[in-house]
N, C-alpha and C positions, 0 to 999 in steps of 0.2 A: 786551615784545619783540614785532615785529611778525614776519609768517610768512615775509618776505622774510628778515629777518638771523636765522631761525631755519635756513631752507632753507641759507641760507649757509651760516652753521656746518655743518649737517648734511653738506652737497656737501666741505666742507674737513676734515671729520673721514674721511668718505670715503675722499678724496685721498689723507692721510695714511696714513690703516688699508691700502691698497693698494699706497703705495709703500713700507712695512714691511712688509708679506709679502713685495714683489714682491722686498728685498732678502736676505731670510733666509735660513740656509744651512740643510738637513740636517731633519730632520721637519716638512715642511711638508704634507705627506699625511697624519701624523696630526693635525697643528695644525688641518688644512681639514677631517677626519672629525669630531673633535670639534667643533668650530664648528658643523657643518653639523646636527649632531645637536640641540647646544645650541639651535640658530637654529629646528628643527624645534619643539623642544620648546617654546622659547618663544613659537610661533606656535599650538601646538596649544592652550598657558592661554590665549592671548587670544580663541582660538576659544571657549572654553567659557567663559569670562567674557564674550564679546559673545551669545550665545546665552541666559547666562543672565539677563543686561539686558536684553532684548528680551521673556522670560517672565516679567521683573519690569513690565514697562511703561516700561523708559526708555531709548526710541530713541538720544539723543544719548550718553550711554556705550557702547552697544551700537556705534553706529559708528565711536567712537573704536580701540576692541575690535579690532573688523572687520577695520577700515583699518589696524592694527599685525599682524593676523596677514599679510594680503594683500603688506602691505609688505616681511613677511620671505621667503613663500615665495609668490611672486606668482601658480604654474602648477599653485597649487591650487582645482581647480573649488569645490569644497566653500568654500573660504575665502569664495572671490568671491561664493557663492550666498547665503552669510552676510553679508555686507556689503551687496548685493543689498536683501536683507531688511529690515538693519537701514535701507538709502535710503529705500526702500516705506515704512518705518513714521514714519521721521523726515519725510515728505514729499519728501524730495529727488528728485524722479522723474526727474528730465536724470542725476545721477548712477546712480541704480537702474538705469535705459534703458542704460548703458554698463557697470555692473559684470554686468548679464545677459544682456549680448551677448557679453562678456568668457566666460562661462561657457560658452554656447554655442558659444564659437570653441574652448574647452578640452574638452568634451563638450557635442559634434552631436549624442547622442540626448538630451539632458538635458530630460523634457517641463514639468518643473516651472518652470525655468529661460525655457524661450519661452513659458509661459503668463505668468510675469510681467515678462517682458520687452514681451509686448503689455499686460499692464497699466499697466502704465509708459506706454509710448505712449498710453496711454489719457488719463490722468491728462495727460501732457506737452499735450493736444488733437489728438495724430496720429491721429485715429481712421483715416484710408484704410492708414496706413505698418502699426496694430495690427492690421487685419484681413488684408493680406496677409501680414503676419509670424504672424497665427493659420492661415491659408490652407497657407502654406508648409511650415508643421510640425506638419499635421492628423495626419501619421501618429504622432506624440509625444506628442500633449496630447488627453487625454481628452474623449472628446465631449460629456458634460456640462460641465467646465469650459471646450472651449471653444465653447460656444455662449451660456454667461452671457456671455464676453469678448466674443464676438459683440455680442451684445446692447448692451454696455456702450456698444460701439463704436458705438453708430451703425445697427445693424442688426438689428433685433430680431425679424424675419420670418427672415433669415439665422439667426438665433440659436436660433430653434424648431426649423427645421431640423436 
């Protein structure tokens, strides 16, 4: 089955699941507490199953991992910083480049987060986009790690500095 008629179904399972709550009468506050709990929980195994793929060496589980916690609870920095990760290690660095901006847009101080979000650019070949995105959030990310990214970028007199 290709990811088109999987999406499908998924969009129409959706549909359905919302227009059966939207008609239910009477505990639907507990029906959404429990859910929500559930939906928690089953984001937090796939968090600690994608993290623990990623300390076994295999990137492409670990992002399946990820990307099913991110999916459940999307407005979790932590989730995204994990999936992030698991992009960096599987190479995907256009995706890594968005899920750590994605973080940063959910936690502005996060220094881990915009360091490798410039690594990402790095990797992508944005080296001018990684060093102002190192420049921007000098206050966050550590001066040794960011003057290796420095370096990395394209600047390596900048980087000593």
């Amino acid at each position: 089955m290709n990811k088109r008629a999987v999406a499908g179904f998924s969009l129409t399972a959706l549909m359905l699941g919302g227009a059966m709550v939207g008609c239910a009468q009477g505990g639907i506050s507990t029906a959404s507490t429990r859910s929500e709990a559930t939906v928690a929980k089953h984001a937090a195994r796939n968090a600690e199953k994608a993290a623990e793929a990623l300390q076994k060496g295999d990137p492409a589980k670990a992002v399946s991992f990820a990307e099913a916690a991110v999916a459940a609870v999307p407005n979790n920095a932590d989730y995204r910083a994990l999936l992030g990760s698991a992009y960096l290690k599987a190479g995907r660095f256009t995706s890594a480049h968005a899920a750590y901006a994605d973080v940063l847009a959910l936690s502005p101080q996060n220094g881990r987060a915009a360091l490798n979000l410039a690594l990402a650019m790095i990797a992508e070949g944005q080296w001018d986009e990684a060093r102002q995105a190192l420049e921007s959030n000098a206050a966050i990310v550590p001066a040794s790690d960011r003057g290796l990214a420095i370096a990395l970028a394209g600047d390596p007199a900048g980087g000593v500095e």
